[in-house]
C-alpha positions in Angstrom: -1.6 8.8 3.1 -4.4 7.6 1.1 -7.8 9.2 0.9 -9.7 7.0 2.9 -13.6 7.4 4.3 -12.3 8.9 7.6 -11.0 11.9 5.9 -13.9 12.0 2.9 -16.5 12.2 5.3 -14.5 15.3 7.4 -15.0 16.9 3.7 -17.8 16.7 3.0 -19.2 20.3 2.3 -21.2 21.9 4.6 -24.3 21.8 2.6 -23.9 18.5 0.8 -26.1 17.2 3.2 -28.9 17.7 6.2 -29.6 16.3 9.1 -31.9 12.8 8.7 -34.4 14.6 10.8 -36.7 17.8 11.3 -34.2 19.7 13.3 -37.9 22.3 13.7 -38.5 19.5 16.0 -35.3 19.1 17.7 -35.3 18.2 21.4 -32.9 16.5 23.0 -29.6 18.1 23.7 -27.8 15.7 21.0 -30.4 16.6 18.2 -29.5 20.5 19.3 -26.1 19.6 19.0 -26.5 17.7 15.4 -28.4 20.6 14.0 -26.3 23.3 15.4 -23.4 21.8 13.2 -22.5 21.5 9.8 -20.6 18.3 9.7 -22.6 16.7 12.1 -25.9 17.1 10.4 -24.1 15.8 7.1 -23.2 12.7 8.7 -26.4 12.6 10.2 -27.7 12.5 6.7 -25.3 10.0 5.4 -25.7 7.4 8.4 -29.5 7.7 7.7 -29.4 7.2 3.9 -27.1 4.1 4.6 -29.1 2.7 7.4 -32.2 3.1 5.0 -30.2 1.5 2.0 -29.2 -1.6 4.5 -32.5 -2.2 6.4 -33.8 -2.8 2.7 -31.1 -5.1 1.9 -31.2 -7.2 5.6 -33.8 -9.5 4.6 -34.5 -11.8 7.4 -31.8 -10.0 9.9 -33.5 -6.5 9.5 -35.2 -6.6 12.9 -31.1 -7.9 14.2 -30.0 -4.8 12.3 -32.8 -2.7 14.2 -31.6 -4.0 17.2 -27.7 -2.7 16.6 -29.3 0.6 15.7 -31.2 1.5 18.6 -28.3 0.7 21.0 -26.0 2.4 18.7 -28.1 5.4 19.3 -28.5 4.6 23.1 -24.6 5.0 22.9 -24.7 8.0 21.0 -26.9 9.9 23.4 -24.3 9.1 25.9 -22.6 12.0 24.1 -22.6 15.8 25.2 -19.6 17.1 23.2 -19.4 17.7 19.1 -15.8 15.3 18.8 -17.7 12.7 20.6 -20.3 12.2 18.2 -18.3 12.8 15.3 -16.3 9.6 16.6 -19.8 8.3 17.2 -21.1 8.5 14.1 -18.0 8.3 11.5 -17.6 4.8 13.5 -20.9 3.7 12.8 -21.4 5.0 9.1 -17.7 2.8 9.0 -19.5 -0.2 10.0 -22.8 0.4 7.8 -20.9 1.0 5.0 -19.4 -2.6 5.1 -22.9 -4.0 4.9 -24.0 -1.8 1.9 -21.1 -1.3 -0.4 -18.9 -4.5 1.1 -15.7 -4.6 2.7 -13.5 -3.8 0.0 -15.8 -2.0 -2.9 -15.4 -1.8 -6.6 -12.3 -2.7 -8.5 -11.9 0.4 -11.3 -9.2 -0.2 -13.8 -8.0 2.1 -16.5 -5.6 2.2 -19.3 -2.8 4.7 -19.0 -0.5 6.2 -22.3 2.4 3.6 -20.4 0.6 1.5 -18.6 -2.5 0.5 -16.4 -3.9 1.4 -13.1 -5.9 -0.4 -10.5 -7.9 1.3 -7.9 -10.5 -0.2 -4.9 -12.1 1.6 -2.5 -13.8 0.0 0.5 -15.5 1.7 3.5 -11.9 1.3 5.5 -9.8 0.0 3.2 -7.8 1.0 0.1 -6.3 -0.2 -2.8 -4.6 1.4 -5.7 -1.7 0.2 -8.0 -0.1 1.6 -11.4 2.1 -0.5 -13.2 4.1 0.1 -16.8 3.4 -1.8 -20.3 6.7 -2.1 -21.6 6.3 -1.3 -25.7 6.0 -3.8 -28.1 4.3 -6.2 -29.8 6.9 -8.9 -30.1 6.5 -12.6 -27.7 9.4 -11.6 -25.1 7.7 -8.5 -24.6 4.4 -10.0 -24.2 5.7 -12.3 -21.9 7.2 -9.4 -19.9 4.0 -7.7 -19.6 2.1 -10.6 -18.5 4.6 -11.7 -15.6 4.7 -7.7 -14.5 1.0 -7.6 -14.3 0.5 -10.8 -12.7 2.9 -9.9 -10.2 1.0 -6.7 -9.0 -2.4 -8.5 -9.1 -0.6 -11.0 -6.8 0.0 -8.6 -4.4 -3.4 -7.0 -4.1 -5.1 -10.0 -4.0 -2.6 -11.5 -1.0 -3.6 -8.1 0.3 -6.9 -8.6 -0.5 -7.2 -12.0 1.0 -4.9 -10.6 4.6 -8.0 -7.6 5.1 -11.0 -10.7 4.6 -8.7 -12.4 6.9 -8.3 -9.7 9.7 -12.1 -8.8 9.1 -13.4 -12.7 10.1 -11.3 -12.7 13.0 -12.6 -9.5 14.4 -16.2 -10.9 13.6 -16.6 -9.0 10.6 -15.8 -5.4 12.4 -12.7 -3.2 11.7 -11.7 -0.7 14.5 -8.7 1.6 14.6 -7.2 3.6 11.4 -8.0 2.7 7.7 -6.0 0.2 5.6 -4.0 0.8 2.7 -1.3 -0.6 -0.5 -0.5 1.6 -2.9 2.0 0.3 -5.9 3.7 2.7 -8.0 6.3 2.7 -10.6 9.8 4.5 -9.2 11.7 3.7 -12.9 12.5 1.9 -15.6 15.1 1.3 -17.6 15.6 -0.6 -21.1 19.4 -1.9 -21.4 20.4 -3.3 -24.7 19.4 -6.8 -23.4 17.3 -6.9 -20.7 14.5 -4.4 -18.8 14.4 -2.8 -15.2 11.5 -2.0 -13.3 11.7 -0.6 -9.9 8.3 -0.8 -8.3 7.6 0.6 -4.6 5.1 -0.7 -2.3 3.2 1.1 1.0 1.6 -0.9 3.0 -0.6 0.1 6.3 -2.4 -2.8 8.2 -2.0 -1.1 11.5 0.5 0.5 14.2 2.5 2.7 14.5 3.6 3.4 10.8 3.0 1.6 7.8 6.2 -0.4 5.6 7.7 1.0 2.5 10.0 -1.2 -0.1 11.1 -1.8 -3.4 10.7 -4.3 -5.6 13.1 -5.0 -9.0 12.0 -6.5 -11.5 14.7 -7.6 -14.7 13.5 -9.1 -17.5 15.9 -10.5 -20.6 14.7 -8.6 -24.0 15.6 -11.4 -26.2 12.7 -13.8 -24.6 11.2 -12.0 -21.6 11.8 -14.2 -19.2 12.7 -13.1 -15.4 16.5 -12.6 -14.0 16.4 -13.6 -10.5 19.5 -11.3 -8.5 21.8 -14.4 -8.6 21.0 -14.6 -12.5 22.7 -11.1 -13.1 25.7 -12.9 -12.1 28.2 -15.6 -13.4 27.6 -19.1 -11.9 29.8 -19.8 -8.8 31.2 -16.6 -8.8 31.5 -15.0 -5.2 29.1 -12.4 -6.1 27.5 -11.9 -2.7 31.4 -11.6 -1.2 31.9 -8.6 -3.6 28.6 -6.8 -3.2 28.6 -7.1 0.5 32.6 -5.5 0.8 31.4 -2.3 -1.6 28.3 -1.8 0.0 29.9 -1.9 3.7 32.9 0.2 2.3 30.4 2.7 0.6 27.7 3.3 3.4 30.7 2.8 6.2 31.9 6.4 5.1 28.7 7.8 5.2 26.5 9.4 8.5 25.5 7.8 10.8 27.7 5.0 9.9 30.8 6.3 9.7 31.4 7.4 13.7 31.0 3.6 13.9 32.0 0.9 10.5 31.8 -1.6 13.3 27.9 -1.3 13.8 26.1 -4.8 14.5 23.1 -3.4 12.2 25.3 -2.6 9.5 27.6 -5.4 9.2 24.6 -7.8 9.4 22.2 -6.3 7.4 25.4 -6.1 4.3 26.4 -9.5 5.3 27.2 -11.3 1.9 23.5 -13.5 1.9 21.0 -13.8 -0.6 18.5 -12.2 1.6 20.1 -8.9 2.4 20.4 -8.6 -2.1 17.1 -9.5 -3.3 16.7 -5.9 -4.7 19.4 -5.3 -7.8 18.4 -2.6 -10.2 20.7 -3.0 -13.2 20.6 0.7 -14.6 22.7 2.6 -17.6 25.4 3.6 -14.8 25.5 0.7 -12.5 24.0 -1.9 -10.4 21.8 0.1 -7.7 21.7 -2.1 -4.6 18.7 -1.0 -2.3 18.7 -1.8 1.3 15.1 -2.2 3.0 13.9 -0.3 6.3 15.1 -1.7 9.0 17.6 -3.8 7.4 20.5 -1.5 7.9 19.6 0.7 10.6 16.5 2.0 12.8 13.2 2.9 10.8 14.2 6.7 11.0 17.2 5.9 8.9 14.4 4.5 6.2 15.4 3.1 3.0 19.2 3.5 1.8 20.7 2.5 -2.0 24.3 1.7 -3.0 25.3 2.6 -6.6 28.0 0.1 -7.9 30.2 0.8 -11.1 29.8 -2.2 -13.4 34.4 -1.7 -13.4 33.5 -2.5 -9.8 32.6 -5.8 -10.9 33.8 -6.7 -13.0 34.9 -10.4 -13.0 31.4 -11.4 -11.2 28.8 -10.3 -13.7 27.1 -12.1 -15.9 28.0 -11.8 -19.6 24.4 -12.4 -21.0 23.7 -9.6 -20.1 26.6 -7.5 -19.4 29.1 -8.5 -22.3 30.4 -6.5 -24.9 
């Protein structure tokens, strides 16, 4: 998982930070309790800087914002063990952060030796993608570039856009665990006429587990442009018919599949439909098929790939870009 604000704040060191308060002048049990701990007195610390920090930026709703913090405390007090106000308080310094720094936080970009990455931290919520920079200088490889960047800025901004989305209908309040996308770069491969990227995506917007994938993306050398799955094939050709018999033959003699090649999840999920092929990695030894969580078998079984011989098929592929 990512390194959201739940687990930053358990970090914090010990003495990064007191308690907001004289704890000479403690009193009540919770201010015993506060000052007798380490991590409680530094979120103590924390929640008062940011409340300071947002009172000053509240404007005409400071005394509303005054109002929240009192009965936030009045719930707090409610407390009389150590885990309950380190709920307490992480909870609130959660929402108080989204007033201060924003929901989602400052975008940070840098340049890498092979390509760039893309970080965004919000209070519950983060972003981080690295993508490649194919080398070059020449227009197809420009335009390659630009069409692999836009489509990972696409995606964080959908994801983006889905948070803002989740955050107005819950009234501007997020409860339950952190979100998180993360975008990395699995491979690539240059070919003597096209390039393969094979990007993987985590997402986590909730439940039980968060969704894993792949994403290819093919690109001709000669003028950059994009090869859809169907384009690495030759028009009208049963392409779909072939890749769904050697994928069922190869996974159907492999566990769990093969005490039962007649499985519903299987068959379906190899069926010979656009769909169930949308990610084709043409690589120097084959066309790597990769089949999606869930699309094969139960999410324990995660995410399986097929590696076909291009003898396999020959007959089906396309010979701009697999032709002698």
């Amino acid at each position: 998982m990512l390194p959201l604000v739940f687990c930053t704040l358990a970090a914090l060191p010990i003495s990064a930070q007191s308690a907001s308060f004289d704890c000479r002048k403690a009193t009540t049990k919770v201010e015993h309790l506060i000052c007798a701990d380490a991590e409680l007195g530094s979120l103590d610390g924390t929640l008062g800087d940011l409340y300071r920090r947002a009172l000053g930026d509240a404007g005409a709703a400071a005394e509303a914002l005054r109002t929240q913090q009192r009965d936030w405390l009045a719930e707090r007090n409610g407390c009389d063990t150590n885990s309950c106000l380190v709920d307490a308080y992480r909870q609130r310094i959660a929402a108080l952060s989204l007033r201060v720094d924003g929901p989602l936080g400052p975008i940070a970009e840098r340049e890498l030796p092979d390509g760039v990455e893309i970080v965004q931290r919000g209070p519950l919520v983060e972003l981080k993608a690295k993508y490649p920079r194919l080398a070059g200088e020449d227009s197809a490889t420009r335009k390659a570039n630009r069409q692999i960047a836009a489509s990972v800025r696409e995606q964080l901004q959908d994801f983006r856009q889905n948070y803002l989305d989740f955050l107005d209908g819950n009234q501007g309040e997020h409860f339950g665990p952190p979100w998180a996308i993360e975008i990395d770069v699995a491979q690539t491969y240059t070919g003597q006429r096209f390039w393969t990227i094979d990007l993987t995506l985590y997402s986590y917007t909730g439940g039980a587990h968060g969704a894993f994938m792949h994403q290819a993306l093919v690109f001709s050398r000669d003028q950059g442009e994009s090869i859809p799955p169907a384009g690495l094939f030759r028009p009208d050709s049963p392409w779909l018919s072939r890749l769904a018999e050697l994928s069922h033959a190869d996974l159907s003699e492999r566990e769990p599949f093969n005490a039962d090649s007649d499985d519903d999840w299987l068959r379906n999920g190899t069926a010979p439909e656009a769909e169930n092929y949308q990610v084709l990695l043409p690589l120097a030894d084959g066309l790597k098929i990769i089949f999606g969580q869930y699309q094969i078998g139960p999410y324990a079984l995660g995410i399986v790939d097929v590696l076909l011989g291009y003898d396999e098929l020959a007959g089906v592929l396309n010979p701009r870009w697999f032709g002698d």
